[in-house]
C-alpha positions as CSV (number, residue, x, y, z in Angstrom):
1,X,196.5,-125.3,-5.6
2,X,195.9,-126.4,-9.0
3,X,198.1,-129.2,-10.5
4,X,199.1,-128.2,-14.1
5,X,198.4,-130.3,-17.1
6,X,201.5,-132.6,-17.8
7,X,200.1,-132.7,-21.7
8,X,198.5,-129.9,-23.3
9,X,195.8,-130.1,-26.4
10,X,195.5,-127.6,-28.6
11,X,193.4,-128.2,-32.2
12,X,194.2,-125.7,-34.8
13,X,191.9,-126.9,-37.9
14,X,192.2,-130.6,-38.2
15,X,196.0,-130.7,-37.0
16,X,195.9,-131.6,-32.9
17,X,198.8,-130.5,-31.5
18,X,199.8,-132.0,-28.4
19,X,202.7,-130.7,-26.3
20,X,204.7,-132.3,-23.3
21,X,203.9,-129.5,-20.6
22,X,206.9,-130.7,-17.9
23,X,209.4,-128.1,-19.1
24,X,211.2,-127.5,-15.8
25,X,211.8,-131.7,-15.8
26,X,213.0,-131.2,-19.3
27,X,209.5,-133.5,-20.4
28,X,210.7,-136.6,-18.5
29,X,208.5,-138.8,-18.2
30,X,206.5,-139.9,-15.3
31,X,204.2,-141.7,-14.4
32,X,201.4,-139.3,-14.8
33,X,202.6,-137.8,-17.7
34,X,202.8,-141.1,-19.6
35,X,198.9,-141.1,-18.3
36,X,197.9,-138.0,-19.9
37,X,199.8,-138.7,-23.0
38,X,198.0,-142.5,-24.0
39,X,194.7,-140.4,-23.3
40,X,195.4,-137.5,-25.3
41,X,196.9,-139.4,-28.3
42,X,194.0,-142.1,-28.1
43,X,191.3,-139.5,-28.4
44,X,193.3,-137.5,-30.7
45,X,193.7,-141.3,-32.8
46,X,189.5,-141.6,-32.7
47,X,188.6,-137.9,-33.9
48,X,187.3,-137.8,-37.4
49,X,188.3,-134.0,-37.3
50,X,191.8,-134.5,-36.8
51,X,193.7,-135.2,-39.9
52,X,197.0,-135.2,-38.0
53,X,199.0,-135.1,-34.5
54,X,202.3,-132.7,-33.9
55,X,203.9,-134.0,-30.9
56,X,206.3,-131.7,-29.2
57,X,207.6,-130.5,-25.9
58,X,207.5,-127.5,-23.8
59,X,210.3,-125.0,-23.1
60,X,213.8,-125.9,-24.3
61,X,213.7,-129.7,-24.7
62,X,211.4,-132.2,-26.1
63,X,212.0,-135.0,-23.7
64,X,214.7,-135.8,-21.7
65,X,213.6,-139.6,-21.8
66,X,212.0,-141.5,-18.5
67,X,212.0,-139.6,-15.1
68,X,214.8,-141.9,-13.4
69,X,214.4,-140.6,-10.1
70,X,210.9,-141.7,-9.9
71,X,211.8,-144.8,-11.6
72,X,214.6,-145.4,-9.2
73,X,211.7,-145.3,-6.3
74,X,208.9,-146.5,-7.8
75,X,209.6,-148.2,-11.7
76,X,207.7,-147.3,-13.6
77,X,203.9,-148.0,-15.2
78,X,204.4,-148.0,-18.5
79,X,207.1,-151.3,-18.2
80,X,203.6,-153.2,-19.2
81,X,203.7,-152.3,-23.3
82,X,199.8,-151.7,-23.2
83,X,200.5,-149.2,-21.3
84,X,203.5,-147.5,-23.0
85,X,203.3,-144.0,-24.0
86,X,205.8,-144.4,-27.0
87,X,204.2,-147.6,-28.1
88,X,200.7,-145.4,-28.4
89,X,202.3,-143.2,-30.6
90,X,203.6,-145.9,-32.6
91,X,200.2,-147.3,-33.0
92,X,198.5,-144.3,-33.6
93,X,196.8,-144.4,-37.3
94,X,196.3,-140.8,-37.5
95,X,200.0,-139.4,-38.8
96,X,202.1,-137.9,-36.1
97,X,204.9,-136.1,-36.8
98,X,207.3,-135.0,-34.5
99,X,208.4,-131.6,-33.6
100,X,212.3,-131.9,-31.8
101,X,213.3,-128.8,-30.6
102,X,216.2,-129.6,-27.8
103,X,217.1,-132.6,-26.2
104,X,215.6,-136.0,-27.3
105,X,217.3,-138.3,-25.5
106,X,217.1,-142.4,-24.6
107,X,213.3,-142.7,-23.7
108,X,212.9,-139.3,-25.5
109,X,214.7,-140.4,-28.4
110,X,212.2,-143.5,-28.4
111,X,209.6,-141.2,-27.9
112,X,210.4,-138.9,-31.1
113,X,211.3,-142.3,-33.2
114,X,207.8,-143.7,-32.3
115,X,206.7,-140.6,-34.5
116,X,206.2,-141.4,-38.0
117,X,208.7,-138.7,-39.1
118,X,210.6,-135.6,-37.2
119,X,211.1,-131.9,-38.2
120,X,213.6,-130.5,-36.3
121,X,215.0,-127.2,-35.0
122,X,218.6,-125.9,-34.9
123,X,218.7,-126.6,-31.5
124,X,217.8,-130.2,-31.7
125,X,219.7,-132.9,-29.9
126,X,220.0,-136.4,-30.0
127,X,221.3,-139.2,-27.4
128,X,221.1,-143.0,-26.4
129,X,221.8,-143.4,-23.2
130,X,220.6,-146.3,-22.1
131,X,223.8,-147.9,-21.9
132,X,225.2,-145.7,-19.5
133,X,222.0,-145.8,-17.2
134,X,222.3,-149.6,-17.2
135,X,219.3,-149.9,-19.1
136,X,218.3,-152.3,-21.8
137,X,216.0,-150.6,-24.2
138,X,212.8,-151.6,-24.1
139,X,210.2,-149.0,-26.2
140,X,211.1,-150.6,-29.4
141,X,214.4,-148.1,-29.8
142,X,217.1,-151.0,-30.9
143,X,214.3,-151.4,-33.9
144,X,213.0,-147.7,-35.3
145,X,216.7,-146.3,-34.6
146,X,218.2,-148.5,-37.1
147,X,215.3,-148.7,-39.2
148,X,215.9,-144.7,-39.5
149,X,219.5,-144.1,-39.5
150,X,221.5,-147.7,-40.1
151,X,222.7,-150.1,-38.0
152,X,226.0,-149.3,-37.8
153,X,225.0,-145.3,-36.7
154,X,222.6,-147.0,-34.5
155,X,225.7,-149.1,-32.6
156,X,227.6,-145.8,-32.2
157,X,224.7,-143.5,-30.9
158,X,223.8,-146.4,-28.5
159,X,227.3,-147.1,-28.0
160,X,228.9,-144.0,-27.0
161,X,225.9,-142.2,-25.8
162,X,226.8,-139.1,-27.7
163,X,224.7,-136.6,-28.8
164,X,224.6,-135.9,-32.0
165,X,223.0,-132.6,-33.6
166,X,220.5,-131.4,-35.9
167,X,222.6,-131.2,-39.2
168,X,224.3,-134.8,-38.2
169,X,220.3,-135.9,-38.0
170,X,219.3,-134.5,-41.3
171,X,222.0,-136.2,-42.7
172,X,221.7,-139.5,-41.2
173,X,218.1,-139.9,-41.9
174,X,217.3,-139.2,-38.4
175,X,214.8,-136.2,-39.2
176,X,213.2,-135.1,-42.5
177,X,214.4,-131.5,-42.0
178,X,215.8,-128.8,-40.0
179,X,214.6,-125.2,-39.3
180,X,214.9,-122.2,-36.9
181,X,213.4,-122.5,-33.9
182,X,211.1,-119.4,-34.1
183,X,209.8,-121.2,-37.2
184,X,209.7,-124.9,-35.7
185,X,205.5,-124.8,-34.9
186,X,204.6,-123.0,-38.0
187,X,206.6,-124.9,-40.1
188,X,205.1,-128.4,-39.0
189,X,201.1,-126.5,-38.9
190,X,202.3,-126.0,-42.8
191,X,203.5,-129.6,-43.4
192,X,200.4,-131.0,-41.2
193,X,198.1,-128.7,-43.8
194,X,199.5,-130.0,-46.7
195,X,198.2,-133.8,-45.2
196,X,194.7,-132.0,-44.8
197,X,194.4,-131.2,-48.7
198,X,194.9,-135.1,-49.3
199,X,191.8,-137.2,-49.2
200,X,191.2,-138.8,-46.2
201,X,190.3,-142.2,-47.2
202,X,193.1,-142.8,-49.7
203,X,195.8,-141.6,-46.9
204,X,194.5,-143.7,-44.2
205,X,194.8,-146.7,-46.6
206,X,198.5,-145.6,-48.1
207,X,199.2,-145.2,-44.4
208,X,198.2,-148.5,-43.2
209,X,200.4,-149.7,-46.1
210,X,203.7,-147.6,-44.7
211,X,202.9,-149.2,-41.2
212,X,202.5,-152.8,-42.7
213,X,206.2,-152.0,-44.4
214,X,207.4,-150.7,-40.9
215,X,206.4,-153.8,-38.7
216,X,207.2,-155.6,-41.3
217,X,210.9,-154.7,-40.6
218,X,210.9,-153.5,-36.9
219,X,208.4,-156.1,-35.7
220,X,210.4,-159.1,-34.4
221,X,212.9,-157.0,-33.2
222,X,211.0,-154.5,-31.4
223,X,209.4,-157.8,-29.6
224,X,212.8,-159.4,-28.4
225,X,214.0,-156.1,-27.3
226,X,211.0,-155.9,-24.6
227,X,211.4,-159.4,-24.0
228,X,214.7,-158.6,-23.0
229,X,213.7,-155.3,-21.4
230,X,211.3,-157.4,-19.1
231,X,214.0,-159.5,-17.2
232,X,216.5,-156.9,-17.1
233,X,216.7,-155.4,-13.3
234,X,218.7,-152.3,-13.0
235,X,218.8,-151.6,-8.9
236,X,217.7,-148.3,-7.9
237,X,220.6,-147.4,-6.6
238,X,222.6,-147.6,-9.9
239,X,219.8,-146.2,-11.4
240,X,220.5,-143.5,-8.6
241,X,224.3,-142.9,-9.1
242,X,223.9,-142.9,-13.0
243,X,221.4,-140.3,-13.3
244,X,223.7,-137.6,-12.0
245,X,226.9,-138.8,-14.2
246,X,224.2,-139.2,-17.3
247,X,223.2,-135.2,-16.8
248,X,227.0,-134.2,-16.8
249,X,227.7,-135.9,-19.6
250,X,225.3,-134.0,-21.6
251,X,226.5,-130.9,-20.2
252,X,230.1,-131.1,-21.5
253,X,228.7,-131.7,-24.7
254,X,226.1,-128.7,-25.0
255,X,228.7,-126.9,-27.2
256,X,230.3,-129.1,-29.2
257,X,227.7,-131.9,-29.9
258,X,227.9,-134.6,-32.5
């Protein structure tokens, strides 16, 4: 039996649109997916033909954050920051812009604020809940989040673990804009064309200025939250007994989320 791809590729002119193929896990991510993600974004990163990345999941979520039954078992291999997914995103020089259309939510969330800005659909959803898992943060979301929406928004997503929807996000800052999600791919092949028209040189060099801005501010702190990250041990079997109290949470919220 064939093993499907966790992370599909797909280049469309000199946009490379990559996609989170786990859609019955709701994109958690594993192990292996964390794998196949690094690989794709690094060769996406060292392709002269690719102008920019869309990152985005498959079927009705972008990524419910890590996969905490398999981290309950086994941790997980991205703890080591060189090997972190959502710090490979962060690093990537080639633009990436994410595409939210569902849940984004605690390594999710880190995962679509690692992006260098977000177009969203109607359907999108935000969360943080780290706190509630008995989790410290540790892919640099304590820095982005309030780099993006405020610190004192940032203590009350991470505090409450609330979701909080796409017209809240527009409106915080969170994500650049919102559309229907019929029109969430086309709308971000558009955006990504408009990069293509700009010359390449000149927008790798304002880039590298943006990022210098960003570490700038996030830099420090995105360090001492790892730091932090590192020595924290959650036991498996609160890891265990939160997971299912986690999920219900976001289920009483799926129609009235803020």
């Amino acid at each position: 039996m064939t093993v499907p791809e966790l992370v599909l590729v797909e280049q469309i002119d000199t946009t490379c649109l990559i996609t989170l193929n786990r859609a019955e896990a709701r994109n958690a991510l594993s192990r292996r997916l964390n794998q196949q993600l690094i690989a794709a974004v690094t060769n996406a990163d060292s392709d002269p033909a690719t102008a920019v990345v869309l990152l985005t999941g498959a079927g009705a979520a972008f990524c419910a954050g890590m996969d905490l039954k398999e981290l309950a078992e086994h941790g997980f291999a991205g703890a080591d920051r060189a090997e972190n997914c959502i710090d490979r995103v962060a690093a990537c020089r080639t633009p990436v812009i994410g595409l939210v259309d569902g849940p984004a939510v605690t390594g999710g969330l880190e995962l679509a604020l690692a992006c260098d800005f977000l177009i969203a659909s109607e359907n999108a959803r935000f969360a943080d809940t780290h706190a509630r898992v008995g989790i410290v943060p540790g892919g640099g979301l304590t820095a982005r989040l309030t780099e993006a929406i405020g610190v004192r928004r940032a203590r009350q997503m991470s505090g409450t673990g609330h979701y909080v929807d796409a017209g809240t996000a527009v409106e915080w800052g969170l994500v650049n804009e919102v559309v229907p999600s019929a029109a969430l791919r086309d709308r971000g092949l558009a955006v990504a064309a408009g990069f293509a028209a700009a010359d390449s040189a000149t927008l790798t060099e304002v880039w590298e200025l943006y990022d210098t801005v960003s570490r700038q501010e996030t830099s420090h702190a995105i360090d001492r939250e790892a730091g932090i990250n590192k020595v924290w041990a959650a036991q498996a079997a609160t890891l265990a007994e939160s997971t299912k109290a986690v999920f219900e949470h976001g289920r009483t919220q799926n129609k009235d989320v803020r």
